[in-house]
N, C-alpha and C positions, 0 to 999 in steps of 0.2 A: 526485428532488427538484427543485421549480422555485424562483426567486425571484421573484414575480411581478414585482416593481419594478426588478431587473437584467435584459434581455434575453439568455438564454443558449442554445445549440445545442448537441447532444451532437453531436461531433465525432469523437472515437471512443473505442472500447471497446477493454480491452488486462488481459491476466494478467499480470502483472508474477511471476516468479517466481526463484527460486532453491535453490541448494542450498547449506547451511551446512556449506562442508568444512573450515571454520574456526572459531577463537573469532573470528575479528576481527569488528569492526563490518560490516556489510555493508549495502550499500543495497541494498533491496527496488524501491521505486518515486519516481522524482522528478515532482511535478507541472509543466506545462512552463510555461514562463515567458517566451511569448512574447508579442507584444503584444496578441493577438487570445483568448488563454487569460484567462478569470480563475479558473477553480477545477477541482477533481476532486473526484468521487464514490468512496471508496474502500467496497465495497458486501459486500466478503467479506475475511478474512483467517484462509488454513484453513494450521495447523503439522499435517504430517503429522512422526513415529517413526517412523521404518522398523528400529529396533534393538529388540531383547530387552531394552533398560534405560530405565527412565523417564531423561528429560531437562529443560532448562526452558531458555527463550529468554524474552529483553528486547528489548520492543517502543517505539522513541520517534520521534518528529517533529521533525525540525530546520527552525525557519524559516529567513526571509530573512536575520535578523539573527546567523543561527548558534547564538542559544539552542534548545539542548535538552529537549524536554518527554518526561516517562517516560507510554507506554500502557499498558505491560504491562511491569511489573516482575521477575524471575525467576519467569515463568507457568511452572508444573511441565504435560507433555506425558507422558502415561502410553505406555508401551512398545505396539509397535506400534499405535498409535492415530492418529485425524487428530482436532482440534480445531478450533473453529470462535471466532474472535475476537472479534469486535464480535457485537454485540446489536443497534444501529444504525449508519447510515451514518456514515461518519468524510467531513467537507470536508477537503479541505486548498487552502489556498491557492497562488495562482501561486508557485512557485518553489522548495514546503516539500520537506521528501523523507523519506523512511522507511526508518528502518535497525531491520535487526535484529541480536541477538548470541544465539547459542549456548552456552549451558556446554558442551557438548562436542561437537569435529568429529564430519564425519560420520555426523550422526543423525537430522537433522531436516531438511524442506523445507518450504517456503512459500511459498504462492501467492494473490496477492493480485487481484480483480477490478474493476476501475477503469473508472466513465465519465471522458471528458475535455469539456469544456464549453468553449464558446467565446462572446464576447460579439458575433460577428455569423457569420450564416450562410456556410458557406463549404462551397462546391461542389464535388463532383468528378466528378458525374457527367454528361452530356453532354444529357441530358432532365433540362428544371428543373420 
C-alpha cells in the first residue's frame, strides 16, 4: 500500500512471532517509532493450535496514548488448525503495538508478517 501524498520506503520486512506459553498479555509486534518510521503494514496474522483442543485468542492494538482497541475478540482456533486473521492489510501507526492473549497456555502460536515503511530513503547498501 502506498500513500501517494506521504513519501514512504519499505525499509524492512519482519515475522514478528511468538508462542503463547501464557495467559498473559503478550506483545506480538511493536511498530518502531523512530523518527524516520511513520507506519507499518501488518499483511498477515496466522494463529496456528498445535493441541487436540479448540482454543481462542484476543487480538488488540495499543496506541501512543495507551488506549486499547479490541481486533479480535475471543476468536475461537479449531484444534490442530492454523487460521488466517485479517482479510486486509492492518496500518498501524509509529509507536502502536500488538498484543495478544490466549485462553489457554501452550496451544497456540502466532506469527505476524509486517512491512516497515520509512518517510525518507535510507540506504544500506554500497551501490545506490
Amino acid at each position: 500500500m502506498l500513500v501517494t501524498s506521504i513519501p514512504q520506503y519499505i525499509q524492512g520486512v519482519t515475522n514478528a512471532k511468538v508462542d503463547l506459553t501464557t495467559t498473559d498479555v503478550t506483545v506480538l509486534y511493536t511498530a518502531p517509532s523512530e523518527t524516520d518510521f511513520n507506519s507499518s503494514i501488518v499483511n498477515s496474522i496466522l494463529v496456528s493450535n498445535d493441541s487436540g483442543s479448540a482454543d481462542t485468542i484476543t487480538v488488540t492494538i495499543t496506541d501512543t496514548a495507551d488506549a486499547i482497541f479490541s481486533l479480535f475478540k475471543v476468536k475461537a482456533v479449531a484444534a490442530n488448525t492454523t487460521i488466517e486473521l485479517l482479510t486486509k492489510d492492518l496500518i498501524l501507526q509509529s509507536g502502536e503495538i500488538i498484543k495478544v492473549t490466549a485462553a489457554t497456555a501452550n496451544r497456540l502460536h502466532v506469527v505476524a508478517s509486517v512491512q516497515e515503511l520509512t518517510k525518507t530513503r535510507i540506504s544500506t547498501s554500497a551501490v545506490l
